[in-house]
SEBA-437928 format. One record per residue (C-alpha): residue number from 1; residue in three letters; chain; x, y, z. Coordinates in Angstrom, 2 decimals. Last residue first. Layout:
<fibas>
nr: NUM rest: Ala kette: A east: X north: Y up: Z
...
</fibas>
This chain:
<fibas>
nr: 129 rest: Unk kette: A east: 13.19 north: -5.19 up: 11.82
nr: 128 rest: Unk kette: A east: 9.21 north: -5.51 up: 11.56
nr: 127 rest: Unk kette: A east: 8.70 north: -2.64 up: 12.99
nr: 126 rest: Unk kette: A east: 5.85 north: -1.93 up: 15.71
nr: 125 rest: Unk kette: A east: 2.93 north: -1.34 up: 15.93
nr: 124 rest: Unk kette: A east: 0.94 north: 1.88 up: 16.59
nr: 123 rest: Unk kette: A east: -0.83 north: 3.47 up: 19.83
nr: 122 rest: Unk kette: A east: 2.47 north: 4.90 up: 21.34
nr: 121 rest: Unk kette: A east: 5.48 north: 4.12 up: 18.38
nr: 120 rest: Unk kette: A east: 8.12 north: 2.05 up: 19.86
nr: 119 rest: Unk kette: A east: 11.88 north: 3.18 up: 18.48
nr: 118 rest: Unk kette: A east: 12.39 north: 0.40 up: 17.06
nr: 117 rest: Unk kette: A east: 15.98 north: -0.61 up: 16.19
nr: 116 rest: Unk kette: A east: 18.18 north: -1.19 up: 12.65
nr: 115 rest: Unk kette: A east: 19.09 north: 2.99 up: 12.99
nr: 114 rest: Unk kette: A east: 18.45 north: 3.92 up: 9.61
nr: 113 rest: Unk kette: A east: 15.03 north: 1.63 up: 9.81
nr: 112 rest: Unk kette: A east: 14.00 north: 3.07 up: 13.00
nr: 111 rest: Unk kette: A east: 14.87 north: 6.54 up: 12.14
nr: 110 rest: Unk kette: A east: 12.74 north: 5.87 up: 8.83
nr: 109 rest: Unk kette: A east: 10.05 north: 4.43 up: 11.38
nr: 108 rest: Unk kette: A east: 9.88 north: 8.42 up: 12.85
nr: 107 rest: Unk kette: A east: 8.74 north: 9.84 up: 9.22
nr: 106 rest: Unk kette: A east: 5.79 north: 6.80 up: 9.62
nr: 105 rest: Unk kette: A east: 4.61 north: 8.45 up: 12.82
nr: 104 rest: Unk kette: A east: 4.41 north: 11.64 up: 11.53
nr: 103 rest: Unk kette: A east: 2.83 north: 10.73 up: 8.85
nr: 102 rest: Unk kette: A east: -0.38 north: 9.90 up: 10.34
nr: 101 rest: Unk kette: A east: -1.25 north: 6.35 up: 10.22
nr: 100 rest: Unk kette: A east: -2.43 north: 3.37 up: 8.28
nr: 99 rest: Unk kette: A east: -0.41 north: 0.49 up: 8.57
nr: 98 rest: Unk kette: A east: 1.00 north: -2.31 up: 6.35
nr: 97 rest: Unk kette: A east: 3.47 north: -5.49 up: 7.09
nr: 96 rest: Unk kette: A east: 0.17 north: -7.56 up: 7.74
nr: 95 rest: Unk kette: A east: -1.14 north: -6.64 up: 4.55
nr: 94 rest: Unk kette: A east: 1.86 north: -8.04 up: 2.36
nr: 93 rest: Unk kette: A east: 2.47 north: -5.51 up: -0.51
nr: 92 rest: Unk kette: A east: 6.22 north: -4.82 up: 0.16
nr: 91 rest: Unk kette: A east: 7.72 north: -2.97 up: -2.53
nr: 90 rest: Unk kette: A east: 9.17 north: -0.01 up: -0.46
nr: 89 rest: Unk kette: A east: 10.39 north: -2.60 up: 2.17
nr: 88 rest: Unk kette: A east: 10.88 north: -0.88 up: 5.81
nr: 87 rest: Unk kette: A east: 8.94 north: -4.00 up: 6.97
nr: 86 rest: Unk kette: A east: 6.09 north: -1.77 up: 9.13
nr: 85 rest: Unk kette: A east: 5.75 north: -0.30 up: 5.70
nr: 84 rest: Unk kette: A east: 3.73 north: 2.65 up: 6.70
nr: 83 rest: Unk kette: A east: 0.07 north: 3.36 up: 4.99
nr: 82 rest: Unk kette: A east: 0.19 north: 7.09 up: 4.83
nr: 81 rest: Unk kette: A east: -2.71 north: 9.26 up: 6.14
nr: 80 rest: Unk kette: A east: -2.72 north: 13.05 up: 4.33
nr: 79 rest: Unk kette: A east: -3.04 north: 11.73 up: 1.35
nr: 78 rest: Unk kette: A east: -6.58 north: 10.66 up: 2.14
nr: 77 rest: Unk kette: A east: -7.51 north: 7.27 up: 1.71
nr: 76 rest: Unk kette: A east: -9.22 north: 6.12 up: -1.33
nr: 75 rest: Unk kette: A east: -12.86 north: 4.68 up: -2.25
nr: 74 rest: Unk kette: A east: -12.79 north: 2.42 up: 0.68
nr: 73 rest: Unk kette: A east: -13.25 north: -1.28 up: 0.61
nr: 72 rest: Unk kette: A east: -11.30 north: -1.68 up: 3.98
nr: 71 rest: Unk kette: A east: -8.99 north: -3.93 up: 2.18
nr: 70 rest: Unk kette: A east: -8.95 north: -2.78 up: -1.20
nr: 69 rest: Unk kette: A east: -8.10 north: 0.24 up: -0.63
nr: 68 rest: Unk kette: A east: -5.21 north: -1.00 up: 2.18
nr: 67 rest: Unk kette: A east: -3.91 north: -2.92 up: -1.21
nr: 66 rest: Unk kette: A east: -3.96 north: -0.09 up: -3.40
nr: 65 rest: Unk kette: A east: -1.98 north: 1.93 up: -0.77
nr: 64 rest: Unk kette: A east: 0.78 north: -0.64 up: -1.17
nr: 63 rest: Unk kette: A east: 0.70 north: -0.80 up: -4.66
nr: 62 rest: Unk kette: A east: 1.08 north: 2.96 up: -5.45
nr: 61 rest: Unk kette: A east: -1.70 north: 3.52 up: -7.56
nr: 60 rest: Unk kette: A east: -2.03 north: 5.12 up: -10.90
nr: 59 rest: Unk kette: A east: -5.07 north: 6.36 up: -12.49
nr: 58 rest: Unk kette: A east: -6.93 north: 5.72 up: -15.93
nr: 57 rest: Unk kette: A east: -9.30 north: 7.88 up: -17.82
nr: 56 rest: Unk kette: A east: -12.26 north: 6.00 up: -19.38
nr: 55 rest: Unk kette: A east: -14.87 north: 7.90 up: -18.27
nr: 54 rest: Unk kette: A east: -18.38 north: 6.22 up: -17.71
nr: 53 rest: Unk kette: A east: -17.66 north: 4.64 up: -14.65
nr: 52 rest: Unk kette: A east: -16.73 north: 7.91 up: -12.63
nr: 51 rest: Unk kette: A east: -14.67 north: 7.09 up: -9.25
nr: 50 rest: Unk kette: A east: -13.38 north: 4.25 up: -10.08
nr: 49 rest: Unk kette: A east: -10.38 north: 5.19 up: -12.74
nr: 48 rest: Unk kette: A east: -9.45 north: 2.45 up: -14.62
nr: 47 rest: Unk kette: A east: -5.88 north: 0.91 up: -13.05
nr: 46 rest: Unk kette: A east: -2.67 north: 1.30 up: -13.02
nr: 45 rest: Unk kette: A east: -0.14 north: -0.24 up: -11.02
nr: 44 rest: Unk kette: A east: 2.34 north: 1.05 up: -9.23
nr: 43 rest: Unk kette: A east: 5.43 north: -0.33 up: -6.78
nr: 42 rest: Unk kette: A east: 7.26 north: 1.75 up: -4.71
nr: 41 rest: Unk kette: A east: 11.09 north: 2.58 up: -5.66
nr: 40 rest: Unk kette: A east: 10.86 north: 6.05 up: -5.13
nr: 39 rest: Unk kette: A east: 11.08 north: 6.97 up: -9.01
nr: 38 rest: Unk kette: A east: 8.07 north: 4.87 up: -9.48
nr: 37 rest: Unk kette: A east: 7.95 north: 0.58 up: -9.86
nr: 36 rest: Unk kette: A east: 6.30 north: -1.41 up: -12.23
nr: 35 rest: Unk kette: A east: 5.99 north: -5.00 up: -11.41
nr: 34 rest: Unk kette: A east: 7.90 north: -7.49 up: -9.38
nr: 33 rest: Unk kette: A east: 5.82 north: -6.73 up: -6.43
nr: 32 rest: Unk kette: A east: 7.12 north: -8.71 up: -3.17
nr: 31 rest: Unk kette: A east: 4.87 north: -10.26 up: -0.61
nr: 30 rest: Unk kette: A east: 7.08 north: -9.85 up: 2.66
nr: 29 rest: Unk kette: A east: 7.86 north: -12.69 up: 4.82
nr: 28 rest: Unk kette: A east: 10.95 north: -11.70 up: 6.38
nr: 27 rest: Unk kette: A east: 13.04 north: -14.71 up: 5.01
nr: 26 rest: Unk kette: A east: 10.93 north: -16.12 up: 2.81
nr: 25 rest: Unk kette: A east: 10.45 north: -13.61 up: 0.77
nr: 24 rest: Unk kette: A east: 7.13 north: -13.76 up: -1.31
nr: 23 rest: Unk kette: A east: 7.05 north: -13.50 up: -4.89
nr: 22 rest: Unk kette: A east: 4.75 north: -11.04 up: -6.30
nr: 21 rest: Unk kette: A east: 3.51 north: -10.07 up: -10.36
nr: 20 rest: Unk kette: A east: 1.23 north: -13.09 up: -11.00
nr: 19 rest: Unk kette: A east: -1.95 north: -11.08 up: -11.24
nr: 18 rest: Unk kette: A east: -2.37 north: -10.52 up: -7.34
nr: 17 rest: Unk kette: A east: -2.86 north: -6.52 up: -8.43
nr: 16 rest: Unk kette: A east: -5.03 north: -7.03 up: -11.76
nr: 15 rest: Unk kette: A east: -7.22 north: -9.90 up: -10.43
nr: 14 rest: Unk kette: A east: -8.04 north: -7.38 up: -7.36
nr: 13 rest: Unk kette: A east: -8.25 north: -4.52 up: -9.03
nr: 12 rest: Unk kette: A east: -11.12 north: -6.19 up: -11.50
nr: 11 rest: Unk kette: A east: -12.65 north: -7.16 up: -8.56
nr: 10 rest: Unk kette: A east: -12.62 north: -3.72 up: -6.72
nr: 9 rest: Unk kette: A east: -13.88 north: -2.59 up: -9.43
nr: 8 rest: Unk kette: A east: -16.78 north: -4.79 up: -9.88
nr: 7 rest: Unk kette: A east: -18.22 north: -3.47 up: -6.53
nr: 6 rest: Unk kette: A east: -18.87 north: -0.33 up: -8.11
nr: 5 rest: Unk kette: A east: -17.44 north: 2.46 up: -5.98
nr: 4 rest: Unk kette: A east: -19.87 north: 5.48 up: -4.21
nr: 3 rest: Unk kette: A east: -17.51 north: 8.18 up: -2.89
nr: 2 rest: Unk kette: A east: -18.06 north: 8.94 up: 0.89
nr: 1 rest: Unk kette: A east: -18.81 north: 12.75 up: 1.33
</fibas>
């Protein structure tokens, strides 16, 4: 069952994720967060928790997944999907350098990354290397 989200809060993410807290490299073109990060090295941002207006509990993303939310205006995606850095940069929010797909696939693209070549996943893009 598809959660219902107000289209203000995708709005209000919005303002609060291209807020001034990026700066694109110019060399590979990635969209860099120069906010919070977690213990991973991913960026996060929290945010008011969408799926029940009337609490006022808050919830934080990982910046990358926030964007793919916003993107295909879904509630969230399921854990079980990652979005895959296709840039192998952990604070890369630039939606071309993102991909949803099973985690399989994005465990292989470390071997990419450790070894500097794609390893061409069937039926996904590849690195950005």
């Amino acid at each position: 069952m598809a959660v219902h989200v107000p289209a203000g809060w995708f709005v209000v993410a919005e303002r609060a994720l291209y807020n001034g807290r990026d700066r694109v490299d110019t060399t590979r073109g990635c969209r860099q967060w120069t906010g919070a990060t977690d213990d991973g090295g991913y960026g996060m941002l929290c945010l008011k928790d969408h799926r029940d207006p009337t609490v006022t509990q808050w919830k934080t993303y990982r910046v990358h997944r926030l964007v793919f939310i916003l993107a295909i205006r879904q509630a969230d995606i399921p854990r079980w999907i990652d979005v895959s850095h296709l840039c192998h940069n952990r604070l890369c929010f630039q939606l071309s350098h993102l991909n949803l797909e099973p985690r399989k696939i994005n465990r292989e693209r470390t071997k990419c990354n450790r070894d500097r070549q794609c390893r061409h996943h069937v039926g996904y893009p590849d690195c950005l290397l």
